[in-house]
TISE-178207 format. One record per residue (C-alpha): residue in three letters; x, y negated, z negated; residue number from 1; chain. Coordinates in steps of 0.05 Angstrom, whole numbers. Each point is the difference from the previous one (the first is absolute). Layout:
# TISE-178207
> type|east|north|up|seq|mol
> ala|X|Y|Z|NUM|A;
...
***
This chain:
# TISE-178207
> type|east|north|up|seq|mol
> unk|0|0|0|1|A;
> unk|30|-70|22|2|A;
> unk|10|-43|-56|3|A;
> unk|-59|-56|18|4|A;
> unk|-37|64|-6|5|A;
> unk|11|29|-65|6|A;
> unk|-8|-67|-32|7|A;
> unk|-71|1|30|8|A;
> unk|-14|74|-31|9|A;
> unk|29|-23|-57|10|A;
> unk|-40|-60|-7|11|A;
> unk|-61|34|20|12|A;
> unk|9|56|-55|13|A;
> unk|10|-55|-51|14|A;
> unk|-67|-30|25|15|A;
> unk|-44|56|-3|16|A;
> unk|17|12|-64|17|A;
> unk|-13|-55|-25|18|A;
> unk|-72|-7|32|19|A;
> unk|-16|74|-40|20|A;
> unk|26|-23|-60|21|A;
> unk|-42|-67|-1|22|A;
> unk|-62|29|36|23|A;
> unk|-1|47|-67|24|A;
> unk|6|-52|-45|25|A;
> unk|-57|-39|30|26|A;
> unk|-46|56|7|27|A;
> unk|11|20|-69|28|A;
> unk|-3|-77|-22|29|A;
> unk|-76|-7|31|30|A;
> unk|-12|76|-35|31|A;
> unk|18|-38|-68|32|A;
> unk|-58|-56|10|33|A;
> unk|-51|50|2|34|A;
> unk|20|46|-57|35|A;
> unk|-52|4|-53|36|A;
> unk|35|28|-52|37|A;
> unk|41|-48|-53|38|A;
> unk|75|-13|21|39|A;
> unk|55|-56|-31|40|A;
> unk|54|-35|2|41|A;
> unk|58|-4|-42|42|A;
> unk|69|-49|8|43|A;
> unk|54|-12|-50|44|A;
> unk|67|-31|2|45|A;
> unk|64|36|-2|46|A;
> unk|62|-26|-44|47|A;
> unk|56|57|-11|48|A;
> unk|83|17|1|49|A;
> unk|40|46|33|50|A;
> unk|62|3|16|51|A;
> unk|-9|4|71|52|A;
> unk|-49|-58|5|53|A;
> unk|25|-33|-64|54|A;
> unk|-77|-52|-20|55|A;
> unk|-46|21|55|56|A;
> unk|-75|-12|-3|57|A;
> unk|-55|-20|34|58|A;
> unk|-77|29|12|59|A;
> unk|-32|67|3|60|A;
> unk|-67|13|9|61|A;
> unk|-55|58|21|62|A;
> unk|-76|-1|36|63|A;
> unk|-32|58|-10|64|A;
> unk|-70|22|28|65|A;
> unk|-50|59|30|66|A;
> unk|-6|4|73|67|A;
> unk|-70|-2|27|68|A;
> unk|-52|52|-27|69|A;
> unk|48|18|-57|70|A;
> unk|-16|36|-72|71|A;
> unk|25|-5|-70|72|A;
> unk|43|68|21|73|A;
> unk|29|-33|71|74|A;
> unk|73|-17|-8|75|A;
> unk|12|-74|-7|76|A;
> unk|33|-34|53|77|A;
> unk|48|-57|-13|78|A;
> unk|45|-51|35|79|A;
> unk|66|-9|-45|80|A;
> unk|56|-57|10|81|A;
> unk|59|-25|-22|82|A;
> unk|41|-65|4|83|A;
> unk|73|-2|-30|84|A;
> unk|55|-59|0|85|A;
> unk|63|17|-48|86|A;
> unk|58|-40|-12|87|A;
> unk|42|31|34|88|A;
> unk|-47|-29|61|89|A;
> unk|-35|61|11|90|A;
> unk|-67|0|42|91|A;
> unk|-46|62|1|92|A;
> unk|-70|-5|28|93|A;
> unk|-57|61|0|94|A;
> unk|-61|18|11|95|A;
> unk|-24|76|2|96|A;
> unk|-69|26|3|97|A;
> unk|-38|57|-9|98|A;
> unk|-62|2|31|99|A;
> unk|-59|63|4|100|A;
> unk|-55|-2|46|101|A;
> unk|-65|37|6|102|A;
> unk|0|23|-71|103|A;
> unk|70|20|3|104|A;
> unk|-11|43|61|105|A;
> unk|61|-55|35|106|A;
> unk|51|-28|-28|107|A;
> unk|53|-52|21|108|A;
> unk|68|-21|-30|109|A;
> unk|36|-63|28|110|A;
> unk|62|-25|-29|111|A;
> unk|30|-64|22|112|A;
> unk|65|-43|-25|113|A;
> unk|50|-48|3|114|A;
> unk|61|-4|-31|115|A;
> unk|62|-41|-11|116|A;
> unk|43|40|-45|117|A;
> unk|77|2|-19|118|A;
> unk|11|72|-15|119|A;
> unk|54|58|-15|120|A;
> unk|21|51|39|121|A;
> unk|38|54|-34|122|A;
> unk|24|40|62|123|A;
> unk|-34|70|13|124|A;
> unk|8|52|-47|125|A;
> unk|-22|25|-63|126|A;
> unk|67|-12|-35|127|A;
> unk|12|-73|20|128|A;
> unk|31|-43|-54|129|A;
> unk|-17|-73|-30|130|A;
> unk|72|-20|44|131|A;
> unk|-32|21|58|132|A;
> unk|-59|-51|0|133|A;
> unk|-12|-51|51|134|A;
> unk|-39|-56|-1|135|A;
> unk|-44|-28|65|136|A;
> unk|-59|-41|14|137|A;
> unk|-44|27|53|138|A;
> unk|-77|-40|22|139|A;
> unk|-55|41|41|140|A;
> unk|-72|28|-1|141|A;
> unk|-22|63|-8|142|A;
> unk|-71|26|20|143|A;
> unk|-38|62|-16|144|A;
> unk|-59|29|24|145|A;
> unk|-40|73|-27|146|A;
> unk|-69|13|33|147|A;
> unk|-25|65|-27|148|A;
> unk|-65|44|-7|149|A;
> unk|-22|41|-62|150|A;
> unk|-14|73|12|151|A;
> unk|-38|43|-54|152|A;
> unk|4|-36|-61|153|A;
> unk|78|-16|-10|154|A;
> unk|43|17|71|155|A;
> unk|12|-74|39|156|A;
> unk|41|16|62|157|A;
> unk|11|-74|43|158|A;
> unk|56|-33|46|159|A;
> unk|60|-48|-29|160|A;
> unk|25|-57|40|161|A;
> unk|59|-40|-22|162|A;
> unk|45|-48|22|163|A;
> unk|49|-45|-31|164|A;
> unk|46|-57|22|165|A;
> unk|66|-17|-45|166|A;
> unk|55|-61|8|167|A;
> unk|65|13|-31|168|A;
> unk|17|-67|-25|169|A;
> unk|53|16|-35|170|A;
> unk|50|52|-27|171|A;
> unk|64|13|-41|172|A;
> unk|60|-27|30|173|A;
> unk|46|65|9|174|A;
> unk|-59|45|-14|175|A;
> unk|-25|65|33|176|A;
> unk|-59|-39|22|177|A;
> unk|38|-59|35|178|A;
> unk|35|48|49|179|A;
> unk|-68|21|33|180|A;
> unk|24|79|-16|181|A;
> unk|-66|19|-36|182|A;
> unk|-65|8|36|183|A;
> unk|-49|-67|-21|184|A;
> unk|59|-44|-18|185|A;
> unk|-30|-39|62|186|A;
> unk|-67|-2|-15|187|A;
> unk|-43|0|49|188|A;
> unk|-72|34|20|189|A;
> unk|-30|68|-31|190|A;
> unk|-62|22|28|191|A;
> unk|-28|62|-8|192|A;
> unk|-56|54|2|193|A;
> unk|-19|53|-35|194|A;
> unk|-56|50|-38|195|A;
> unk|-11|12|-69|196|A;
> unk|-54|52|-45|197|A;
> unk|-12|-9|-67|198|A;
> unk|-39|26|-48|199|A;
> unk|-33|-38|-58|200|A;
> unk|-45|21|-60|201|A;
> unk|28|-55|-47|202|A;
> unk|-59|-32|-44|203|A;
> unk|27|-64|12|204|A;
> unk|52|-29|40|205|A;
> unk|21|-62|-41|206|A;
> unk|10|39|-63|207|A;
> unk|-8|71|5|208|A;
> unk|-25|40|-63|209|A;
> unk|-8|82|43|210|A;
> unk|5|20|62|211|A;
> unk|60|18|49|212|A;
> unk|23|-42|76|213|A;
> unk|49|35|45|214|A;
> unk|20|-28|62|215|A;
> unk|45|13|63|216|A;
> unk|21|-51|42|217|A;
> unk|32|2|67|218|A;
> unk|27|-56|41|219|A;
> unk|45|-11|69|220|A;
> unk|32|-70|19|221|A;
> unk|17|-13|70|222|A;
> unk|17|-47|49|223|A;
> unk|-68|4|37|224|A;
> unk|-39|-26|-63|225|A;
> unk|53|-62|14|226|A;
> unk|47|25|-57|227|A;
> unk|71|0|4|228|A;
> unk|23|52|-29|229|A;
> unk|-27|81|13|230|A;
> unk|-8|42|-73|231|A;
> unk|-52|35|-33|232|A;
> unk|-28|11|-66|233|A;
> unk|-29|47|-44|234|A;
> unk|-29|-16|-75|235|A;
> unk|-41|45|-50|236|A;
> unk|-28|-30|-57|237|A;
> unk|-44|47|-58|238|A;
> unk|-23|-25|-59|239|A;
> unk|-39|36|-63|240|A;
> unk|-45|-29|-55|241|A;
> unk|-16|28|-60|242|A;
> unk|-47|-24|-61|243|A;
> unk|29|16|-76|244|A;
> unk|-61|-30|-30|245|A;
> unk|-20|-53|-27|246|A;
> unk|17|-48|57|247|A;
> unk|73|21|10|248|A;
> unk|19|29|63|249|A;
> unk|67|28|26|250|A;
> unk|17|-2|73|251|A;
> unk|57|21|40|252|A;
> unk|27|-6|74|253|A;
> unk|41|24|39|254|A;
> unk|28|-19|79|255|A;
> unk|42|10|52|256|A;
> unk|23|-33|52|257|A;
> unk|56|12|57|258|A;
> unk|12|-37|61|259|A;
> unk|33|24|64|260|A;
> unk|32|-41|65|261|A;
> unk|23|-73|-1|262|A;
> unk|-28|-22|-58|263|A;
> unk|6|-78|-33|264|A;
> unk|34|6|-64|265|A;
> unk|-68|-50|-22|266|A;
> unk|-45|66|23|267|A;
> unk|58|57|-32|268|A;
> unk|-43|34|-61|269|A;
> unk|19|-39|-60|270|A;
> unk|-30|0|-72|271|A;
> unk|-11|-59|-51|272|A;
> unk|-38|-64|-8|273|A;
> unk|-68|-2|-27|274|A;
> unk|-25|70|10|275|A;
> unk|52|53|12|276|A;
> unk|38|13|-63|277|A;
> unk|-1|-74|-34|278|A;
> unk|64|-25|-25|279|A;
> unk|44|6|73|280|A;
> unk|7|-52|44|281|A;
> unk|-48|8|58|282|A;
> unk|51|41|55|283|A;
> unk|56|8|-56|284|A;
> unk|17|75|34|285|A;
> unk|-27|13|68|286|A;
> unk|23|51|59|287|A;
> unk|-47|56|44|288|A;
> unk|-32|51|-53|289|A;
> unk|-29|-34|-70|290|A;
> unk|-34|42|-57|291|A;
> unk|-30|-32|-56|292|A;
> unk|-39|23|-57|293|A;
> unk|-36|-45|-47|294|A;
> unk|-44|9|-65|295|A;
> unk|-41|-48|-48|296|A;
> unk|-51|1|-60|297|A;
> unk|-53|-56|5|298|A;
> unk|-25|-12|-73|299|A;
> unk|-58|-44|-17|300|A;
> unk|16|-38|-74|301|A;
> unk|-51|-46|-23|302|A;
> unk|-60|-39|50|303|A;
> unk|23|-11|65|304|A;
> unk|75|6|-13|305|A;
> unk|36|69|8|306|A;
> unk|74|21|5|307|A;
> unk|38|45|56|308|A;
> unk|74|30|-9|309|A;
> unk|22|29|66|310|A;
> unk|68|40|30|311|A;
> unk|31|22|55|312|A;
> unk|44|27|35|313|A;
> unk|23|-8|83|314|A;
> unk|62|20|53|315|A;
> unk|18|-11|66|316|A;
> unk|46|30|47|317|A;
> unk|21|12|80|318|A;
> unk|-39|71|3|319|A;
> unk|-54|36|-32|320|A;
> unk|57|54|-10|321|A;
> unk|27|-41|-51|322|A;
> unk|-49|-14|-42|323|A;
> unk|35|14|-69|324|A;
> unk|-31|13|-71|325|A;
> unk|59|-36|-33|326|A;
> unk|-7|-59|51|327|A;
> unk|-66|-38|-33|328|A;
> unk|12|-73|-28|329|A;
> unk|-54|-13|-58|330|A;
> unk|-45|-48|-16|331|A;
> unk|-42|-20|-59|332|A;
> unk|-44|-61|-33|333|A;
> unk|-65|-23|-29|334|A;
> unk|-50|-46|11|335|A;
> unk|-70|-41|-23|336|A;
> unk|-72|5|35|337|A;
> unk|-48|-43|-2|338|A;
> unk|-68|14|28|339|A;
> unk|-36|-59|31|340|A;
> unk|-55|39|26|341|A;
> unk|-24|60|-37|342|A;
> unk|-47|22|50|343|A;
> unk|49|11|61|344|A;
> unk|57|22|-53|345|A;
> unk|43|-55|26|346|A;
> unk|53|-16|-44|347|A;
> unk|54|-57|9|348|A;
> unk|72|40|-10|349|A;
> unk|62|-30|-30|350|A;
> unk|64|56|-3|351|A;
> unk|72|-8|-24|352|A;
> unk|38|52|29|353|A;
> unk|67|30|-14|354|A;
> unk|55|20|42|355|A;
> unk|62|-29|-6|356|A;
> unk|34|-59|-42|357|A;
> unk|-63|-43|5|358|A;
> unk|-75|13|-9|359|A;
> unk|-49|-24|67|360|A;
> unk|-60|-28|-10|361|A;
> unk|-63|11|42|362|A;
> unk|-72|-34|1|363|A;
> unk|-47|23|45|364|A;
> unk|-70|25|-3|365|A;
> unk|-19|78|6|366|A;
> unk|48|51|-29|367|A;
> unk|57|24|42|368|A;
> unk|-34|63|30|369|A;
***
């Protein structure tokens, strides 16, 4: 293909993307006005330290409602957002959504976000070092689209479309990253297809108190969706929930994930950040195979404030053969709940996690899986 060419498929693949993503959001938008049952709004501002951000805050809010002819049993639907500025001049802007239609019998999941973020890259490998770390500031978008249908009571099966645009602004002087040697040091496009099953009996999907989700999920980048680089993905993701009476629950999960081709080192499987084992840095150990395996106990204390303590443990390495038993990094924390609506089970969450020589904080609203 000539190069006037590609930049046409490429711009044409951005476009009609973008024209599913914001056709769902609209028809599910006009849905909303004509919902009968109850829904709300909640917003709160966000003040906190790490020290990868150092002060950060900002405003985080959620919209929940019932689609069209819905019931008390219907799952909720919600748009959820997120606006962060940290002083180390730090921009992150979301907004996900999860949205069922026809009493559940449809469901879509968009994602969409902007981000201007200094980060770390560590290398590849699960033995990489605190030496080894490299610091770079990279801008983009990424967008995310999941139409599915229900079959039976709990098996969704649907389509994932995906695409992604990163600018390296700037990297280490010196640094792996500067010589252009490791795939996504670039930036550049990521667009991709794939197809995903799930199954899902959880009570609830903001706070889960029984119930079990499993999911496989298979995707392939390539140059005809206007990406520019050619890898694929694989993730499976199972999680278990189990009442101990009164109120407490304990709920573990367990994925996978492995990537094969010429993978970003922004796409590599990676653990961290806000819901993989709390306490790492978001991407601290990445390469091609990740395992991680990751427990907590959710214990209501006195009106609408309980307590969670939660653990982990993840690896990551070049090849499924070399997945190790001695190779896991750990994990481990607490945290508060508050419950601002007692009728969805929606709690505000606020964790401290442990990992290395200083705790990370996280405030966010639903638990972490």
């Amino acid at each position: 293909m000539t190069l006037p060419g590609l930049r046409l498929a490429k711009s044409l693949a951005w476009r009609s993307f973008l024209i599913l993503l914001f056709a769902a959001v609209e028809l599910v938008s006009g849905a909303a006005e004509t919902a009968a049952a109850k829904s709300g709004f909640v917003a709160a501002p966000v003040f906190y330290y790490t020290p990868e951000t150092r002060i950060a805050g900002g405003l985080v809010g959620i919209h929940y409602f019932r689609l069209g002819a819905a019931t008390v049993a219907s799952r909720l639907s919600h748009y959820r957002f997120n606006l962060i500025y940290t002083q180390n001049r730090q921009t992150v802007a979301q907004v996900d959504s999860e949205l069922y239609l026809a009493g559940g019998k449809f469901l879509i999941d968009t994602m969409a976000k902007y981000s201007y973020y200094p980060g770390r890259f560590y290398g590849v490998g699960n033995r990489t070092t605190e030496e080894d770390r490299e610091d770079f500031t990279s801008s983009g978008w990424r967008l995310q689209l999941d139409p599915q249908r229900r079959w039976g009571k709990h098996f969704y099966a649907g389509l994932r479309l995906e695409a992604q645009s990163v600018l390296m602004r700037e990297t280490e002087e010196g640094g792996v990253l500067a010589t252009g040697s490791v795939p996504g040091a670039a930036g550049g496009a990521m667009a991709g297809i794939g197809v995903f099953a799930k199954w899902d009996s959880r009570d609830n999907t903001f706070s889960t108190a029984r119930g079990s989700y499993a999911g496989v999920f298979l995707s392939r980048f390539f140059p005809g969706l206007g990406s520019d680089y050619s890898f694929g993905q694989l993730s499976v993701d199972a999680r278990g929930y189990w009442p101990l009476g009164r109120g407490a629950v304990l709920a573990a999960q367990g994925v996978f994930k492995t990537a094969w081709g010429d993978c970003p080192f922004q796409l590599l499987p990676q653990f961290g950040g806000l819901n993989l084992l709390r306490g790492y840095y978001d991407g601290r150990y990445r390469d091609r195979v990740m395992l991680a395996l990751q427990g907590e106990c959710r214990l209501p204390i006195a009106g609408r404030f309980g307590l969670c303590v939660f653990a982990g443990i993840a690896q990551v390495q070049g090849n499924i053969r070399d997945l190790d038993g001695s190779a896991f990094h750990a994990a481990g924390g607490a945290g508060l709940r508050y419950k601002f609506n007692r009728r969805e089970n929606l709690n505000l969450r606020l964790d401290v996690g442990f990992a290395g020589k200083s705790p990370a904080f996280y405030l966010t609203f639903a638990e972490a899986f």
